[in-house]
N, C-alpha and C positions, 0 to 999 in steps of 0.2 A: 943666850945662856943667862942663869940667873945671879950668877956671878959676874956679866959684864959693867963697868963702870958707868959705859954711856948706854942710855935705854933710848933710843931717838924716839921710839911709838908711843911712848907716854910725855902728854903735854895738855898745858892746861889753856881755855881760851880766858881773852879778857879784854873788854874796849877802855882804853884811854877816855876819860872826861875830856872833849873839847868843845862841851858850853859854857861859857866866860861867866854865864852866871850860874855855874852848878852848885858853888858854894851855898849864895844866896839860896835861891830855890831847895835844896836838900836841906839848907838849914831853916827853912820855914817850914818843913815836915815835921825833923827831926822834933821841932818844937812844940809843936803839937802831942806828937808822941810823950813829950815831958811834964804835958800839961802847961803848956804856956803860946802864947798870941801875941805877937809886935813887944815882946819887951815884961806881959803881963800876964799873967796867972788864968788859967782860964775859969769860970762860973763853973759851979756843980751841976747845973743845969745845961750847959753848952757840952755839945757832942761833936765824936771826931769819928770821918766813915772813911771808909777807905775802901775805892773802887775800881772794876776793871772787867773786861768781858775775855771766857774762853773761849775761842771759837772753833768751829769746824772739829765738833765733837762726833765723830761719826758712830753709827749701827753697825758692829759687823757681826754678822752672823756666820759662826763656822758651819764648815760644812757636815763636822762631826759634833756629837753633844761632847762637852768639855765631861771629861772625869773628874768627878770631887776628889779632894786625898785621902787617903788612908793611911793607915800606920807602916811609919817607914816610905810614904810613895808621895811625893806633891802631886797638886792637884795637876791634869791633862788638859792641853787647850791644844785643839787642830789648830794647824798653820794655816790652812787657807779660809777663804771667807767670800762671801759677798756680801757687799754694800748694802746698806738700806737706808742710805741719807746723813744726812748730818744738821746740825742743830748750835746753837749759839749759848755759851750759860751767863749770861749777867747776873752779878751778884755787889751786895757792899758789906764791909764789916764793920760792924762796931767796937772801936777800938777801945775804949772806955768799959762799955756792958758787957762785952763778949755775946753780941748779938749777930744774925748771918740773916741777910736778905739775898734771897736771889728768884730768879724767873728764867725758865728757857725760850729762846724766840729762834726764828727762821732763819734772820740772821743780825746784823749787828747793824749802828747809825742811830742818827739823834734820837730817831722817832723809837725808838726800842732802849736807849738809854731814859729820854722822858719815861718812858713806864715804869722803867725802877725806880726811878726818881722818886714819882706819883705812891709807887707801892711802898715807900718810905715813908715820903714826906706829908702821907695823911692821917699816919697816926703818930701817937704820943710814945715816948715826950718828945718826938722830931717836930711833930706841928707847932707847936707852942713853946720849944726851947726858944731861948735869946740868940743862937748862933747854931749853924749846924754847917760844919767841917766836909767839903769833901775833896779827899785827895786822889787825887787820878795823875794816869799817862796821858799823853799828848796824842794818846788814838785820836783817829778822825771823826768820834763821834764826842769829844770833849775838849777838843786842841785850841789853844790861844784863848785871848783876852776875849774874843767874842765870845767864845759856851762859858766865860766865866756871869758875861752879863746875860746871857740867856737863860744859864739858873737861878740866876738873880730875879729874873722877869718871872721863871714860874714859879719861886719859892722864895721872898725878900729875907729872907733869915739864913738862905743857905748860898755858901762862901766856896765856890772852888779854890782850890791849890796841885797844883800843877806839881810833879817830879820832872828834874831834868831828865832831859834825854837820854835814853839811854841807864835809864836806874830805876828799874823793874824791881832791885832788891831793896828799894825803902818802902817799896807799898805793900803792906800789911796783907794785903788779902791775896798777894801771893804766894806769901803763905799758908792760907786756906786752900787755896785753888791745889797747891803741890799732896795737903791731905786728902781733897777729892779725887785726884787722879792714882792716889796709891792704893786707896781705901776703898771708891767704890767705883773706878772705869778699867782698873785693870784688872786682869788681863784683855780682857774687852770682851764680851758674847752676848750680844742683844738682838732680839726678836725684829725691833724695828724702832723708831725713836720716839714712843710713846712708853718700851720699856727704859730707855735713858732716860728719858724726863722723870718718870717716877724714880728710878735709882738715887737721880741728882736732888729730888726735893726729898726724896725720905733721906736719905744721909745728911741734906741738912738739915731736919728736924731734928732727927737724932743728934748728931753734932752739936746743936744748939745748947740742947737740954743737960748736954757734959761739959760746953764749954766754957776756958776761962780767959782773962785778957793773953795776949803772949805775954814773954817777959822779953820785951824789946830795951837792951843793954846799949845799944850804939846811939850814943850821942855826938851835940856838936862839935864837943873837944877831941871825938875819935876821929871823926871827918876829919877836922882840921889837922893831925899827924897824918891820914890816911894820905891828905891833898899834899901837903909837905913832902910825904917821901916818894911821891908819885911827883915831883916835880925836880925833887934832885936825881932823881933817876933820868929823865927827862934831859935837865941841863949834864950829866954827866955824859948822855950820850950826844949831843951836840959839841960838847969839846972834844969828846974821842973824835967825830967825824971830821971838826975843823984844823 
């Protein structure tokens, strides 16, 4: 009833931070994001990217042509479908330009992160900036201190930064990735995934040419009440238990 007090079917999910260094680490993003590096303002010339792979984008082809809408009718999308594959979109943002690199591949790993790397880092002003930012998850094609010296080794200018685990919502570009999936994969009706890939690079052309930086509001001092009341909550329910 809509009147009952306790709704038990409505619930929200949410992971506990239990990397000891989440603080650290979220707050070498955050800073970034504020324009600053170890303490220090960053160069006009130094750029901040922010990166991440969607994978297992699939082709489904309905079995019916979806209906456009018309007036008063949303558009029609058959429920069933077959497969026609699936595809990988790497992409990075520029958080600074409000610039979008991406490429789709077969599927994901170093050697398909190098490419975007490569499809960055050869032109300007990436090549020749003083610093080039990239922040990433701990996927397995950019995870620990090794891929931070590996893109070290293909590009001496460019600096990975790592999110802790588990904190998907400080990297920038997934926020882009949640406008691709609204904007141009849903409802989903594709021939095969040669019409994905064009969907996914014209919406980012398009995209590009409208876009502006986000206005990214969450700073260090919000973390740090965030962590605060996530930790008295934490020791409150250890006294209750004890």
């Amino acid at each position: 009833m809509s009147a009952d007090a306790l709704r038990p079917w409505q619930y929200r999910s949410w992971i506990f931070p239990r990397d000891p260094r989440f603080a650290e680490q979220a707050g070498r993003v955050l800073d970034l994001y504020q324009g600053s590096w170890e303490g220090q303002p960053l160069g006009p010339q130094d750029c901040v990217l922010s990166t991440d792979e969607k994978t297992s984008i699939q082709a489904r082809r309905r079995l019916h042509p979806t209906l456009p809408p018309e007036p008063g009718q949303p558009a029609r999308v058959e429920f069933e479908y077959e497969r026609r594959g699936a595809l990988a979109y790497l992409a990075a943002w520029d958080v600074r330009r409000a610039r979008v690199f991406g490429r789709c591949e077969t599927t994901t790993g170093i050697e398909s992160f190098h490419r975007l790397v490569d499809q960055v880092m050869r032109q300007e002003p990436y090549r020749s900036a003083p610093r080039v930012f990239w922040i990433s998850d701990n996927g397995s094609s950019h995870r620990g201190a090794i891929s931070a010296e590996r893109l070290r080794t293909w590009y001496p200018n460019a600096i990975l930064v790592h999110t802790p685990v588990h904190a998907s919502w400080l990297n920038q570009i997934e926020i882009y990735f949640s406008i691709v999936t609204r904007k141009a994969l849903l409802p989903g009706d594709f021939a095969d995934l040669t019409a994905v890939e064009e969907r996914l690079l014209g919406f980012q052309t398009w995209y590009e040419a409208e876009a502006k930086p986000f206005e990214w509001k969450f700073t260090r001092a919000d973390l740090a009440r965030l962590l605060d009341k996530l930790h008295e909550k934490e020791a409150a329910k250890q006294r209750r238990a004890g």
